[in-house]
N, C-alpha and C positions, 0 to 999 in steps of 0.2 A: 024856752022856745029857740034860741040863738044854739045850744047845744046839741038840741035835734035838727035841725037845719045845717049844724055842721056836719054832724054823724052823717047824715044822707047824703052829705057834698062826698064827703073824704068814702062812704061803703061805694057809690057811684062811680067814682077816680080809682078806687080800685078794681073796680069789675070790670073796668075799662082795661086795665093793667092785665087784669088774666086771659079779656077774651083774644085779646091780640097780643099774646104771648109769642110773638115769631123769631125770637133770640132765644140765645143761651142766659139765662139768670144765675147768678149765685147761689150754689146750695139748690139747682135745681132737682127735682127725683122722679119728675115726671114726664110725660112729653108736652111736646112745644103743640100750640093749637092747631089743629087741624085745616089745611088750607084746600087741599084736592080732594078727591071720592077716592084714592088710594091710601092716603094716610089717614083718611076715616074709618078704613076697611083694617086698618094695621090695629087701630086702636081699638077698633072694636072686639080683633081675634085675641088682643092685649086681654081685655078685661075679661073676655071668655075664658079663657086660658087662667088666668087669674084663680078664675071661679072654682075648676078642679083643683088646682093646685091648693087653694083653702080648705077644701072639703078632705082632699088626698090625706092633707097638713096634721088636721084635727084628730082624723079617724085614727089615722097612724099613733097620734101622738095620745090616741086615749087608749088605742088596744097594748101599747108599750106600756102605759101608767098600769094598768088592770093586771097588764102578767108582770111586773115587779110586784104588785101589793096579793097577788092570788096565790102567787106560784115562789113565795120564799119558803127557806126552809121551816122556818117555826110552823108555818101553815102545813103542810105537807110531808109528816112524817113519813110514809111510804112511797118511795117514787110512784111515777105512771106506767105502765109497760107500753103505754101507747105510741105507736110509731110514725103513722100517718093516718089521715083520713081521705075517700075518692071525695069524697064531696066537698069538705073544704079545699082540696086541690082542684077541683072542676071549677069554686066561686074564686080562689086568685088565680086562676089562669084567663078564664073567660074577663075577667071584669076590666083586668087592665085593658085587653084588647079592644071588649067594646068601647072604651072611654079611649083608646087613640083612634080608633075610627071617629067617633064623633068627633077629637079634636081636625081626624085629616081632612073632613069634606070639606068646613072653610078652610084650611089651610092652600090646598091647593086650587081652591076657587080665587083667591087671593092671589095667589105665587099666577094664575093664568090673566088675570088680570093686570098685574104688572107689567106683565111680558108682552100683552097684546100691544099693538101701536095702530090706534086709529087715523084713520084716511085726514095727515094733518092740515091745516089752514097756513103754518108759518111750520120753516124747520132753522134750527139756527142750530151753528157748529160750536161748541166749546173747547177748544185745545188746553191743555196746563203745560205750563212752562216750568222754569227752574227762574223767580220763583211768584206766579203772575200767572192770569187766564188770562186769554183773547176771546171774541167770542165774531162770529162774521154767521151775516144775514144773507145767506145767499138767493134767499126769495127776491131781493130790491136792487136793479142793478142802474147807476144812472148813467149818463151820456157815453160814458166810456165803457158802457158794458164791467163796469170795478163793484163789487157787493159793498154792504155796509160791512165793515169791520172794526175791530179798537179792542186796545186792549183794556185791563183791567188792574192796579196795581193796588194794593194796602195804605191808607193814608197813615203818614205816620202821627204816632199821640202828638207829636208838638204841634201839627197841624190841625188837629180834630178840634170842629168847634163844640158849644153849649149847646150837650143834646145828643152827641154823634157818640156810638161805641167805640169803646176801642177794641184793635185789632179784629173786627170787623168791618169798618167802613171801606167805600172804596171808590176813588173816581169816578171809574164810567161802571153805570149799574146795567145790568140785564136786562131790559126793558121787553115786557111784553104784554099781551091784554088780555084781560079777564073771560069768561065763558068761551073759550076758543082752544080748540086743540094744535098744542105745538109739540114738535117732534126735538131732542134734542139728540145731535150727535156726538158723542165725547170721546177725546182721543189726547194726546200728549208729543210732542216733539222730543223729549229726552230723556225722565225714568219714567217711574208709574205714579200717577196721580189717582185723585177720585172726586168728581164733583158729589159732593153730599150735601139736600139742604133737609132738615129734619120736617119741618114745618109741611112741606110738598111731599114729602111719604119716597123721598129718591137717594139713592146713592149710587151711582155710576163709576164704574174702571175708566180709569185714562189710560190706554196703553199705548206706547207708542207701536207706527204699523198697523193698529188695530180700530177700525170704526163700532163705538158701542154707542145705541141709540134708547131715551126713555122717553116717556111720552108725558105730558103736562097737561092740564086740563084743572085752570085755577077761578076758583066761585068766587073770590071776595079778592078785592084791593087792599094792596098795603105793601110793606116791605120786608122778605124774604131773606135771613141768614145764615149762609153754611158757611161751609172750612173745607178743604180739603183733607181727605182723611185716609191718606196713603202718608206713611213717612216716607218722603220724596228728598230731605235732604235737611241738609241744617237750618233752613228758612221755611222748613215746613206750614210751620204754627202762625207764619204772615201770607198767605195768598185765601183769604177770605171772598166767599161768595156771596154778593148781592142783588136778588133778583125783584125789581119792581114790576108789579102787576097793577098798570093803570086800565080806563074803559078803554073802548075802541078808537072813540075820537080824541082822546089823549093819546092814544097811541098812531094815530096818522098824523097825528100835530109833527108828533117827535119825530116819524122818517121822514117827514118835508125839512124840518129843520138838521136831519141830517144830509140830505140829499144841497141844501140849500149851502152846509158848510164845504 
């Protein structure tokens, strides 16, 4: 009795572990869970795409078996004179075509999707540094008319406590609230950056000079981890992106108490 009570403790603690899979794991080979209706949409052209490609995979890989074991010599003492067929060339020309149509109409449903920016509720700026994001609220301005701003640095391992990733955690987190569209805009002060979080279905250029905007629209609470994934320099690999998505009223808690410091 006490070993099924375990089993269902320990399969429970694990199913926990995959649904909120919103890091990088060891030996990962998949994607990170699904947190926006964008990176649901990725994952699902994922699996579709998948699907030809296995079927592609097999046929190929059975009509290649059939003409080694048909068409050796012991089999075929007299060659073929035959040169071409119209029909078998009318069925591989047609066939791949209509099979990247069917792959293009979600594709580009998708790629317009990304690119739309809905009418947003918050828009916050993300800059990269050399070697460190900022990130400023310019929707919240207090007495002095000054936005929220702060930067963002890497904790290092000797600092991280029981529980915290390494070379992902980071000071001040991204704070933003769940079922609400926010607009991000990303840009860079010195080389090229890229804010990328896998989990949000986003990757954005940092250029400097250049304002790049993606849109955000997060269903579920929790905590959000990217990287930056432009090599920007030798400290590439430590300016780590952390974005927490609390409710609504957790999130006006947090700009009184920014507003209040």
């Amino acid at each position: 009795m006490h070993f099924f009570i375990l089993f269902y403790v320990l399969f429970f603690v694990n199913s926990i572990n995959i649904i909120f899979c919103d890091n990088a794991e060891a030996w990962q080979l998949g994607f990170q869970d699904s947190a926006t209706p964008i990176m649901e949409g990725i994952i699902n052209l994922h699996h579709d795409l998948m699907f030809f490609i296995c079927v592609i995979s097999i046929f190929v890989t059975w009509m290649l078996i059939r003409t080694i074991y048909l068409f050796e010599n012991s089999k075929n003492k007299v060659p073929s004179n035959l040169t071409h067929g119209i029909l078998i060339e009318i069925i591989w020309t047609t066939t791949p075509a209509l099979i990247l149509l069917i792959i293009a109409i979600p594709s580009f449903s998708l790629l317009y999707a990304m690119d739309e920016i809905v009418s947003p509720t918050i828009t916050i700026k993300a800059l990269g540094h050399q070697w460190y994001w900022s990130y400023e609220y310019s929707d919240y301005l207090n007495e002095n008319y000054e936005p929220i701003n702060f930067d963002s640095y890497m904790i290092p391992e000797e600092d991280l406590i029981n529980g915290q990733l390494r070379l992902l955690e980071v000071d001040n987190r991204m704070i933003i609230p769940i079922h609400t569209h926010v607009r991000v805009i990303v840009s860079a002060t010195d080389v090229l950056h890229s804010w990328a979080i896998p989990s949000l279905g986003i990757k954005c250029d940092a250029i400097p000079g250049r304002l790049n905007q993606a849109s955000l629209f997060i269903k579920r609470e929790g905590l959000y981890y990217g990287q930056c994934s432009e090599i920007c320099g030798v400290n590439h690999g430590f300016m780590p992106i952390v974005i927490e998505a609390i409710n609504l009223q957790n999130y006006v808690t947090w700009l009184a108490s920014k507003f209040e410091n």
